[in-house]
Structure formats: C-alpha cells, structure tokens
Backbone as a printed PyTorch tensor [residue, N CA C, xyz], in Angstrom:
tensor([[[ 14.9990,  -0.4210,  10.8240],
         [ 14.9490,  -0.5970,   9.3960],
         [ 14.0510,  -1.7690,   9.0480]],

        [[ 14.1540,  -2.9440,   9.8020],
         [ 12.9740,  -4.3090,   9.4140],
         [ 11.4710,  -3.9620,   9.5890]],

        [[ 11.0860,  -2.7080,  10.4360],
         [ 10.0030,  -2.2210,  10.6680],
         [  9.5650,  -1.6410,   9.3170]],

        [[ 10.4440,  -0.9090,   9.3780],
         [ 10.6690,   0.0650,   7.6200],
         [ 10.0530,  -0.7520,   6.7270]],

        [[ 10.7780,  -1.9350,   6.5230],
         [ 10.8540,  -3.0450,   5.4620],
         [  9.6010,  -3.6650,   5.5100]],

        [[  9.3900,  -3.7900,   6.8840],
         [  7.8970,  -4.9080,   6.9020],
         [  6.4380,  -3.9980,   6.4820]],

        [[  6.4300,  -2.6660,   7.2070],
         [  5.6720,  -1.5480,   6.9060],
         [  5.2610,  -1.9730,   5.4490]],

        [[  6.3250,  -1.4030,   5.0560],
         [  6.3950,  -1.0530,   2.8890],
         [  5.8050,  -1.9390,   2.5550]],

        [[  6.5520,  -3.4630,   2.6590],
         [  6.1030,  -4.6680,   1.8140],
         [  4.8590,  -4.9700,   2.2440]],

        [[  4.2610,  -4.4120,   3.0210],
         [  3.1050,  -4.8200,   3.4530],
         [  1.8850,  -3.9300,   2.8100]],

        [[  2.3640,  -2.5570,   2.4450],
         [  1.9000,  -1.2600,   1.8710],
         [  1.7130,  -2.0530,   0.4840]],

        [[  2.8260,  -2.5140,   0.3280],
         [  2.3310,  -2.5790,  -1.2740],
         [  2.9140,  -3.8340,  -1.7440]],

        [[  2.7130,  -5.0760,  -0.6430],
         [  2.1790,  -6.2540,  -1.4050],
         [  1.1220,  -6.0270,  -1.7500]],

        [[ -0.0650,  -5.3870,  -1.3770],
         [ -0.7940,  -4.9960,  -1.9760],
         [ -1.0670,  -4.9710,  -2.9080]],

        [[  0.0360,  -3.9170,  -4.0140],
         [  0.3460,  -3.4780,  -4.9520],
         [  0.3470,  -4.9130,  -5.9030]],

        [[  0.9130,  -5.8950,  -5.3890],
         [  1.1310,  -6.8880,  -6.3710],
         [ -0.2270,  -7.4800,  -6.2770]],

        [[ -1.1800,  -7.0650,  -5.0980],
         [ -2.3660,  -8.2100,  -5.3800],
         [ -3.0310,  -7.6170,  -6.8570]],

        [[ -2.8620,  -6.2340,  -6.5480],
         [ -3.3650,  -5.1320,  -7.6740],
         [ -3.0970,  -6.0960,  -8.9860]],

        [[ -1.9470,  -6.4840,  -9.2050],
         [ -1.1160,  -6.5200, -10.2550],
         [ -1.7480,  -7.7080, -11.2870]],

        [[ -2.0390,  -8.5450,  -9.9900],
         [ -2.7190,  -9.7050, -10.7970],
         [ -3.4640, -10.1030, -12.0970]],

        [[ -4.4400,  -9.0440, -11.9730],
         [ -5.4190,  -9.1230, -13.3760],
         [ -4.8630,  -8.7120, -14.7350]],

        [[ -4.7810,  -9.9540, -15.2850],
         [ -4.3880,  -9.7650, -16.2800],
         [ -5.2400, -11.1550, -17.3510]],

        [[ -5.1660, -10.5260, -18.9410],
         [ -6.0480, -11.5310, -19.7720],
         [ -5.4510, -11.6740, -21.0340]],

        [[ -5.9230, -13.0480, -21.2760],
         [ -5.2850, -12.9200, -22.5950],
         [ -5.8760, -12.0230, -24.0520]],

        [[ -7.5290, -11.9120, -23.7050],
         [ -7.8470, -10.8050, -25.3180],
         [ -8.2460,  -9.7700, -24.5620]],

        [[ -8.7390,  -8.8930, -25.2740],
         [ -9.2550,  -7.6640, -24.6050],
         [-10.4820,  -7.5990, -24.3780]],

        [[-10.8250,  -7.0870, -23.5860],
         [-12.3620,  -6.5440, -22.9450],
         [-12.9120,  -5.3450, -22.9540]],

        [[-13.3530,  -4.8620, -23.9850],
         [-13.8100,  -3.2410, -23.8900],
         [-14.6220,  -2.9210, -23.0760]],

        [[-15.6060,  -3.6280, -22.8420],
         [-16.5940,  -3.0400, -21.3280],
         [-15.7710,  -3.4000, -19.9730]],

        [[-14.3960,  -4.0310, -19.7890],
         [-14.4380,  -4.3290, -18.9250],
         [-14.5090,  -5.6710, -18.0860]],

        [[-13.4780,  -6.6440, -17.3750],
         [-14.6020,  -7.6380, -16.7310],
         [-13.7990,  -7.7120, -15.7530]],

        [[-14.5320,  -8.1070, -15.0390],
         [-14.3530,  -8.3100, -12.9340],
         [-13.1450,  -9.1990, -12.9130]],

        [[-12.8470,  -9.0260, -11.7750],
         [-11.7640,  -9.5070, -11.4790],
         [-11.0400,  -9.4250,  -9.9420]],

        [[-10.3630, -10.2740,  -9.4310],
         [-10.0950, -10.0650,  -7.7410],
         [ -9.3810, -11.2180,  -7.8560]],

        [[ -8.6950, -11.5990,  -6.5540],
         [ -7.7230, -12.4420,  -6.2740],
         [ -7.2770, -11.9720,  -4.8280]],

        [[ -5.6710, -12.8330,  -4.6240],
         [ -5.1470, -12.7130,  -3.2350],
         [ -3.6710, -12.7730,  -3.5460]],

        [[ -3.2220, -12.0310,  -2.8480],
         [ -1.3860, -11.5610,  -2.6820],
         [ -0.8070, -12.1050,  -1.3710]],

        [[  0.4220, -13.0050,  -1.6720],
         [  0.9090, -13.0140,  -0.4470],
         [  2.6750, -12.7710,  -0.9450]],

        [[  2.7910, -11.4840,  -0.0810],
         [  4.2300, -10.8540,  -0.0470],
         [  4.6160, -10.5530,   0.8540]],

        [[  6.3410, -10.6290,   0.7500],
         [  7.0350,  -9.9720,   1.7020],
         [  8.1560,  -9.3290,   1.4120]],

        [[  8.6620,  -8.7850,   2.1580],
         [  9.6750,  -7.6270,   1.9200],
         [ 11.2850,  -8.3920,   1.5520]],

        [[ 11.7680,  -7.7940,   0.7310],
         [ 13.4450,  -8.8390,   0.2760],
         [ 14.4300,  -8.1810,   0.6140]],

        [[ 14.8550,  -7.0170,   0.3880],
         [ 15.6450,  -5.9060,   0.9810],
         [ 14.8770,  -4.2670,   0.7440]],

        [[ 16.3950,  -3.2840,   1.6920],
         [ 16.2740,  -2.2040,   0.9090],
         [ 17.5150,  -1.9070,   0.0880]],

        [[ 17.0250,  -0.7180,  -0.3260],
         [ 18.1350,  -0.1080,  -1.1220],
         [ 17.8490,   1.1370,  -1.8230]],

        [[ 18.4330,   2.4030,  -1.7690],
         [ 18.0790,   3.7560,  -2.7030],
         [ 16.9080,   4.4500,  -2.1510]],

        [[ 16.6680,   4.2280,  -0.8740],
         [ 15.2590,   5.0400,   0.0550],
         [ 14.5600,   3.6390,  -1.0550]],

        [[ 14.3490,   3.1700,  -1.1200],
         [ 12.9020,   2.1430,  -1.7520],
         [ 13.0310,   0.8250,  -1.0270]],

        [[ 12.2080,   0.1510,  -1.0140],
         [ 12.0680,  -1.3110,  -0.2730],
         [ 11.1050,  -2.0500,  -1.4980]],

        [[ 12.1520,  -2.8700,  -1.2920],
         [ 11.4310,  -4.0280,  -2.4470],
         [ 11.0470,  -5.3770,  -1.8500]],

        [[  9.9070,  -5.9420,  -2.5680],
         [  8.9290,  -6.9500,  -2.4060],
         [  8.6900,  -7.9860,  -3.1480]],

        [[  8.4050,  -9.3310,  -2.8310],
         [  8.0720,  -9.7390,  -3.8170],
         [  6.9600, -10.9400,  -3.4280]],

        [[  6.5940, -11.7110,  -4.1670],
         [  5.8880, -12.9670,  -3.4250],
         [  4.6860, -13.2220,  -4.5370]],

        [[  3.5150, -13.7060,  -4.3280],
         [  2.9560, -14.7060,  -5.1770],
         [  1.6360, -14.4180,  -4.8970]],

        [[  0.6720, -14.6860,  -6.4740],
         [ -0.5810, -14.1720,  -6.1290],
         [ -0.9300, -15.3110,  -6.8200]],

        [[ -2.7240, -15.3200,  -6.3340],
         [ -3.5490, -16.5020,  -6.9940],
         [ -5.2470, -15.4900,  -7.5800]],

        [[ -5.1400, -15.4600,  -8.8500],
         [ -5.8730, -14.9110,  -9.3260],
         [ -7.2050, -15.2550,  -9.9120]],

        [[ -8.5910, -15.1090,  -9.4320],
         [ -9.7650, -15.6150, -10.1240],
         [ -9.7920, -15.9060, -11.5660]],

        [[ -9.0830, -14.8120, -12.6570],
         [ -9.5520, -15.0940, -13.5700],
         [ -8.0440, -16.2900, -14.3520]],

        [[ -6.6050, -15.4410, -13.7220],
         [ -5.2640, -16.1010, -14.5610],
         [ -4.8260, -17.1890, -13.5420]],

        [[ -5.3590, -17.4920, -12.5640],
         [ -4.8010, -18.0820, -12.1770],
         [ -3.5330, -18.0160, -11.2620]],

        [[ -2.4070, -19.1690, -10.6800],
         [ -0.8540, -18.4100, -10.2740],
         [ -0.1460, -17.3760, -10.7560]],

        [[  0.3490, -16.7120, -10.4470],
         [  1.4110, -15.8870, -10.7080],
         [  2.2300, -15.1870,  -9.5830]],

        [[  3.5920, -14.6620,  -9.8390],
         [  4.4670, -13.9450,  -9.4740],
         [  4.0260, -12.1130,  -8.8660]],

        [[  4.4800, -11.6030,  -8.0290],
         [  4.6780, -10.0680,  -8.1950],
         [  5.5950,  -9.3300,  -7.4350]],

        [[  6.4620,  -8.5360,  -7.9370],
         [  7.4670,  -7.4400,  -7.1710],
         [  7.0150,  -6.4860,  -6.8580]],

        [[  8.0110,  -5.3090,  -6.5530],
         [  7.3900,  -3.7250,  -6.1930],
         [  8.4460,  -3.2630,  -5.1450]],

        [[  8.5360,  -2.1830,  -5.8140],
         [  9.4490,  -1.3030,  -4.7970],
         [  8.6780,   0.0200,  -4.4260]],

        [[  8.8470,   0.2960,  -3.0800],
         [  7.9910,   0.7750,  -2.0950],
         [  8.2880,   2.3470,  -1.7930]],

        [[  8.1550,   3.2830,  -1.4730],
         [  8.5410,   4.6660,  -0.9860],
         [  7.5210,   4.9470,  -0.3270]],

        [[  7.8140,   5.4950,   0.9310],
         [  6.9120,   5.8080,   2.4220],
         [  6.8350,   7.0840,   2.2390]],

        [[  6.1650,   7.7090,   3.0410],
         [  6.2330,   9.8140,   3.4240],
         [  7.2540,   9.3660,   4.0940]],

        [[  6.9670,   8.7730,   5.4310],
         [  7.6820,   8.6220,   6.5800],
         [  8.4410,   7.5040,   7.0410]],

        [[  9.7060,   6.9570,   7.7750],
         [ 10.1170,   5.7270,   8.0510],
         [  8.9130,   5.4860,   9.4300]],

        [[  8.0040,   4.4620,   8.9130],
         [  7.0460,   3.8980,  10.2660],
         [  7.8040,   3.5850,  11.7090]],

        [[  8.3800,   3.9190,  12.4870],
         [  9.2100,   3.3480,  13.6640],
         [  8.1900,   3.2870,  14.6150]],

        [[  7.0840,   3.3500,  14.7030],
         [  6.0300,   3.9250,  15.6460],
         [  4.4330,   3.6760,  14.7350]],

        [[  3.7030,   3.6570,  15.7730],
         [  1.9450,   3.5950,  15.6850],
         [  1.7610,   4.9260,  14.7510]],

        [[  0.8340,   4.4800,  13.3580],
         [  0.3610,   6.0190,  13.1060],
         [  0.1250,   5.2590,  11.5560]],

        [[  0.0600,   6.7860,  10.9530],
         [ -1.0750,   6.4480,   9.4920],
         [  0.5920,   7.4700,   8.6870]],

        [[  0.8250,   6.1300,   6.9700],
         [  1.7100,   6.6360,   6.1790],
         [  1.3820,   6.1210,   5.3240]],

        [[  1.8170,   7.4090,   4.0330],
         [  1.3790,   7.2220,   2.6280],
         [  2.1990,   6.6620,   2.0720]],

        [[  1.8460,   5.3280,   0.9930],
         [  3.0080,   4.6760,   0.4390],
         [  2.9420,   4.7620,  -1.1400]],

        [[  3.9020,   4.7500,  -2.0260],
         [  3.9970,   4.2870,  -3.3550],
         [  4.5530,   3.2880,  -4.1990]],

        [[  4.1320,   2.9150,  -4.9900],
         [  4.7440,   1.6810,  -5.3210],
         [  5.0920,   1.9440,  -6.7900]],

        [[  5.9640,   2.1870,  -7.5070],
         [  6.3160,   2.0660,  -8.8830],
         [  7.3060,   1.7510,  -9.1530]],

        [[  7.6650,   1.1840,  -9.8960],
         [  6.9130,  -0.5590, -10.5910],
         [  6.1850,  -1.3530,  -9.9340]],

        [[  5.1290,  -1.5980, -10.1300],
         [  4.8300,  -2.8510,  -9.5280],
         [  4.1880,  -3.8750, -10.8550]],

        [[  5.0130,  -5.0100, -10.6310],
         [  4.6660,  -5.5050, -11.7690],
         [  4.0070,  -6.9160, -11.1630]],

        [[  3.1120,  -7.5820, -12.0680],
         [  2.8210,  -8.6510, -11.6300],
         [  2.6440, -10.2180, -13.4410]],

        [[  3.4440, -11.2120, -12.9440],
         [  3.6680, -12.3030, -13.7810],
         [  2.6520, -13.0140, -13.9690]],

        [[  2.3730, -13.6730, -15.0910],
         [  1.4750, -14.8580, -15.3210],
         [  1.9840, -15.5750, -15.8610]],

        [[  1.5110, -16.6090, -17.1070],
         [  1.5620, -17.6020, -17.9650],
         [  2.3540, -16.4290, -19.4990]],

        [[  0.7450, -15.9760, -19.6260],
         [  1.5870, -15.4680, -20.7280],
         [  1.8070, -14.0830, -21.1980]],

        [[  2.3880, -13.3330, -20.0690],
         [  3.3070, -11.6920, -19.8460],
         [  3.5960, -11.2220, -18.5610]],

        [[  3.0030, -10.0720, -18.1900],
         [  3.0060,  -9.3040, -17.2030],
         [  1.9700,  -7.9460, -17.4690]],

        [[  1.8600,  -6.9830, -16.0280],
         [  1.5210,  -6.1420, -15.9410],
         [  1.7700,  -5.1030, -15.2330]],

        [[  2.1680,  -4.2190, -15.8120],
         [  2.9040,  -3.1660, -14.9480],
         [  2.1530,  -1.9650, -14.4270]],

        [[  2.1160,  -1.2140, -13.2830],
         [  1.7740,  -0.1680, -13.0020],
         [  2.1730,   0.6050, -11.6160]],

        [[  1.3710,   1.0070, -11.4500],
         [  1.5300,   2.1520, -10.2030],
         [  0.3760,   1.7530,  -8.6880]],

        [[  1.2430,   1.6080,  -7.8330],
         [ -0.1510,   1.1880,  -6.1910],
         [  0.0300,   2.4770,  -5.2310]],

        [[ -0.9120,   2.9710,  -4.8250],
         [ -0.6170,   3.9310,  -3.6940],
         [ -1.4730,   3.5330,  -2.9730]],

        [[ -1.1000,   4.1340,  -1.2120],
         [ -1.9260,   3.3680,  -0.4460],
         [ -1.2980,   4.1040,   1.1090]],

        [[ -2.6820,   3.2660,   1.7300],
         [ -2.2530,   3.9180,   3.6450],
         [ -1.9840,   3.1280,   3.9940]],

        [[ -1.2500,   3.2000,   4.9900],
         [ -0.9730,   1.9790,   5.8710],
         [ -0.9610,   2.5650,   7.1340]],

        [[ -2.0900,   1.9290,   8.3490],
         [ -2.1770,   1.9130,   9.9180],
         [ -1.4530,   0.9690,  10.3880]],

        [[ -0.7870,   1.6920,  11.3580],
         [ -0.0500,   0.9360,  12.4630],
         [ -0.1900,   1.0050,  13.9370]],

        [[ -0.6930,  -0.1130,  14.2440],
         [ -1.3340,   0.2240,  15.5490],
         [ -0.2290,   0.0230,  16.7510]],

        [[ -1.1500,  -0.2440,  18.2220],
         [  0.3860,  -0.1370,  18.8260],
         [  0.9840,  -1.3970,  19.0900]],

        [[  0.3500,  -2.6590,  18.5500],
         [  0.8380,  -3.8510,  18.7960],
         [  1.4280,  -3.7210,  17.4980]],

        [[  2.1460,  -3.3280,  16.7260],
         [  2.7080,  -3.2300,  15.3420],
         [  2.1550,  -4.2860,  14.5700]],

        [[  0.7140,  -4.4050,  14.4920],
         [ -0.1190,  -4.4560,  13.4860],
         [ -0.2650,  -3.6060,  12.6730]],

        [[ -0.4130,  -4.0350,  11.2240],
         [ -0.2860,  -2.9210,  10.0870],
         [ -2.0830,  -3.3730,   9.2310]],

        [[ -2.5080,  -2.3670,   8.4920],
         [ -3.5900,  -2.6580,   7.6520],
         [ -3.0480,  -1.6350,   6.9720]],

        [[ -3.2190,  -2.1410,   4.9900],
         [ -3.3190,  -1.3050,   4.3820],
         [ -4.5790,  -1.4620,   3.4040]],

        [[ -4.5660,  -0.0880,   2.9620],
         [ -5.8050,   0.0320,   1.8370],
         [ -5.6660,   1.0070,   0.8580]],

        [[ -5.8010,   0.7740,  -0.5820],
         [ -5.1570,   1.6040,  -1.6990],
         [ -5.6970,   1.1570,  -3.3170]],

        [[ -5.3260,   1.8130,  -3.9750],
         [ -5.6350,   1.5180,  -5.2770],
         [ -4.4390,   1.4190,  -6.5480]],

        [[ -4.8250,   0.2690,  -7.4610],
         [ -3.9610,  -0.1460,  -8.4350],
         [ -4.3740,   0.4690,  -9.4800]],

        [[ -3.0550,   0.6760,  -9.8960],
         [ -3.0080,   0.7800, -11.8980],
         [ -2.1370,   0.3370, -12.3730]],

        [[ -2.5240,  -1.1760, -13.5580],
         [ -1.3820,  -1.4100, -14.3270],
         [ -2.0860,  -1.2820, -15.3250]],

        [[ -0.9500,  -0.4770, -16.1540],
         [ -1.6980,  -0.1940, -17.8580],
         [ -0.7540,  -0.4970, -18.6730]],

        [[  0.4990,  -1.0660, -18.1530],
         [  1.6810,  -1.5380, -18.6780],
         [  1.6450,  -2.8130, -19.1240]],

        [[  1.2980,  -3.4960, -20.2490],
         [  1.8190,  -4.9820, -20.4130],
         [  2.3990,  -5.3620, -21.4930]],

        [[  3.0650,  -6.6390, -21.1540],
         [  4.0740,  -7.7790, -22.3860],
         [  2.9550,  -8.6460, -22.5330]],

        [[  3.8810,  -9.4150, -23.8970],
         [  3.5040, -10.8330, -24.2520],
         [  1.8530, -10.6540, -24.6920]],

        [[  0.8580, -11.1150, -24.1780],
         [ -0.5210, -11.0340, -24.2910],
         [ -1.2530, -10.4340, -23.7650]],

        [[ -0.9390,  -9.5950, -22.4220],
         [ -1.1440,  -8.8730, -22.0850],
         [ -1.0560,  -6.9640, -22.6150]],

        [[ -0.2220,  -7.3850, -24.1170],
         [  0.1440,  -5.6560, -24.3580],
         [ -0.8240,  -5.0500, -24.7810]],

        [[ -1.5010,  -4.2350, -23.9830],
         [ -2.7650,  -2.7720, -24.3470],
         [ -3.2750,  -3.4120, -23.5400]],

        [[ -3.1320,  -4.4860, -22.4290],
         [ -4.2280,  -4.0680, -21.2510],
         [ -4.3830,  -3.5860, -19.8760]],

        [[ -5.0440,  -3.6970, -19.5020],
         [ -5.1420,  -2.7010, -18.4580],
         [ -6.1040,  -3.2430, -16.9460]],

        [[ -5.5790,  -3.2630, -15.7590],
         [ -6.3180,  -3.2300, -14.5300],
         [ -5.9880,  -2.4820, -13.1350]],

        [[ -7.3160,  -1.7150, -13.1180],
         [ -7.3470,  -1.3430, -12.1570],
         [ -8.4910,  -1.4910, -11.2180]],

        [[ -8.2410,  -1.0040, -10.0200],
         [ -9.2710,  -1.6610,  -8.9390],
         [ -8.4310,  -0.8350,  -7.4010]],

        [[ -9.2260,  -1.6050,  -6.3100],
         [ -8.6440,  -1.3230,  -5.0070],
         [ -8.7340,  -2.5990,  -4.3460]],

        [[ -7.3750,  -2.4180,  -3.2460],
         [ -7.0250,  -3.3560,  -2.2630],
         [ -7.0370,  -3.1090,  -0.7590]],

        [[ -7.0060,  -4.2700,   0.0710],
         [ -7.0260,  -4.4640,   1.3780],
         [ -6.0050,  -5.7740,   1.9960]],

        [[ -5.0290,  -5.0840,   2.9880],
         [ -4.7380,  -6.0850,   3.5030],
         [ -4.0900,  -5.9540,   4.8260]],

        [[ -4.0480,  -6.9850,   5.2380],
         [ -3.1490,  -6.8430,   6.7090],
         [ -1.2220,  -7.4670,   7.0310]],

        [[ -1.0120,  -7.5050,   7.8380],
         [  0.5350,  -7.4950,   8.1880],
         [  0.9190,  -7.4110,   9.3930]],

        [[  1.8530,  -7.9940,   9.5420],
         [  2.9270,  -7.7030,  11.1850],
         [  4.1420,  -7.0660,  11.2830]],

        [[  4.1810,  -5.6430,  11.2260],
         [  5.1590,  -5.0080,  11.2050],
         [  6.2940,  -5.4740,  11.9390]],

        [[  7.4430,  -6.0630,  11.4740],
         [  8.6310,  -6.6460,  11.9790],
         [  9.0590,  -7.9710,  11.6180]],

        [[  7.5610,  -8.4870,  10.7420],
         [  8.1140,  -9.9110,  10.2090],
         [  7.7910,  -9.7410,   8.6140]],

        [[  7.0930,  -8.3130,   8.1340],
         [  7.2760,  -8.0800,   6.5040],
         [  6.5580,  -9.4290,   5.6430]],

        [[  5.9240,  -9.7820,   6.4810],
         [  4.6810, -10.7960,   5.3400],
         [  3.1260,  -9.9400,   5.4570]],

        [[  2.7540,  -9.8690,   4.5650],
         [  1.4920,  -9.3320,   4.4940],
         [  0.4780, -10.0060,   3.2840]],

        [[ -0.2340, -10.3260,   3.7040],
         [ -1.9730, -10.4900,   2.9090],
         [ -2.4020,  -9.6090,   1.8500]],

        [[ -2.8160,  -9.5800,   0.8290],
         [ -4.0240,  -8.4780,   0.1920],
         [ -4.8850,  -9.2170,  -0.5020]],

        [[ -5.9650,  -8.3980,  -0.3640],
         [ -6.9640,  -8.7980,  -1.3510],
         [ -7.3200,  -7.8940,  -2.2750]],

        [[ -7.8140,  -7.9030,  -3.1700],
         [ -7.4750,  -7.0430,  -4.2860],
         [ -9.3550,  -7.1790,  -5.3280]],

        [[ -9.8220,  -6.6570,  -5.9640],
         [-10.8100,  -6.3580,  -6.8280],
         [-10.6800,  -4.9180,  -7.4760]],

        [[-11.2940,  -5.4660,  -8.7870],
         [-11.1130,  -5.1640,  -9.6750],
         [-11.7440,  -4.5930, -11.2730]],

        [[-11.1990,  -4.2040, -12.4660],
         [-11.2310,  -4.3410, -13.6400],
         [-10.7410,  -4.3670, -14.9320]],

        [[-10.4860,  -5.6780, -15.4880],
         [ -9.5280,  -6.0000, -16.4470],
         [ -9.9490,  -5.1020, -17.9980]],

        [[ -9.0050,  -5.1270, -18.5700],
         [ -9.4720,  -4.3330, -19.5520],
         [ -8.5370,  -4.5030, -20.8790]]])
C-alpha cells in the first residue's frame, strides 16, 4: 500500500505543480508561466490517495497544493500507469485554483518513478475567479518514500 501511496503522490504532485499558476487580473492572450512542486503522499482512503505539499511559483510566488489520486492499476511492481487527479487544487495569497491532472507514471526496477502529464485548473476563488491554467508537467520520485519533484509550465489565463 506505501508503494501505492508513493506511486500516486508522486503521479500527481505533479498535479499540484500544475496548480500553481495563478494571477491576480486576467490575461486574454495568455501569459507564461512555470514553477516547482514538492509533494508527498498523506494517506489513503475510498480507492484515492491524497497529497499534499508546497509549490514555488515564477509568477505568485509560495503557495500550498493537495490532490487526490486514482491509478488504472495498484503499482506493486516496475511498469507504466495511468493516473488522475481530481481535485487538485492549488493555494496562494489571494485564492486558489482548481482543476483536473492526468498523467503516466514509470516505474523502473529500482522503484524509481518519473511522471509526465498535463494540468487543468479552470476553477478559481477570491482573485483568481474566471481564471484559468493550463500547461504540462515532469517529475521524479522514490516509490516507497512518496516525496516527489515536479516541474510544471505553462499558461495563465
């Protein structure tokens, strides 16, 4: 099950690097955006695995992010699984942003994990409400200790 756990949170800390971009006015063309996620897995519960941990964002700066996780498969073993993440929300100063991460995750046979996937939050509070980022992520992990890396780019909106 900690394999399980470390897998997921690692799938879709991701998800929270996703989560990051967020602004205070709006941008109709669009503007860049990227940062870094560092999460790990907190429990399970209900087939989902939840996450949480802390991102540092180019444009907002610190913030918070959760996410609860759903696999195809429980990872117990080397191999390639599809993950989802909904909710995944991610905190700032002044709201949040909510959306959706899907993503692969390799597991090799030293239970090294890499994942790679794409964000959507189109969900937001506070100053964030009507905006929107999406983009794709990359990151790595150690299946069995549930901390994982992402890096994340982007477009705020």
């Amino acid at each position: 099950m900690r394999k399980f756990a470390a897998i997921t949170a690692g799938a879709l800390g991701a998800s929270a690097v996703l989560v990051g971009a967020v602004a205070a006015a709006p941008q109709p063309a669009g503007k860049p955006d990227s940062g870094t996620i560092h999460a790990a897995t907190t429990y399970n519960s209900g087939g989902s695995q939840y996450a949480a941990g802390n991102v540092s964002d180019k444009m907002f700066g610190s913030g918070a992010v959760t996410y609860a996780l759903k696999v195809s498969a429980v990872p117990n073993k080397a191999g390639t699984f599809n993950l989802t993440s909904k909710p995944v929300t991610q905190w700032f100063a002044g709201g949040s942003l909510s959306g959706t991460v899907k993503a692969t995750l390799v597991v090799d046979a030293n239970a090294n994990a890499t994942a790679t996937g794409t964000v959507s939050l189109t969900k937001g509070t506070g100053t964030y409400k009507h905006h929107s980022f999406k983009g794709t992520f990359s990151g790595t992990g150690k299946v069995g200790t549930g901390v994982y890396t992402f890096h994340y780019t982007g477009t705020y909106r």
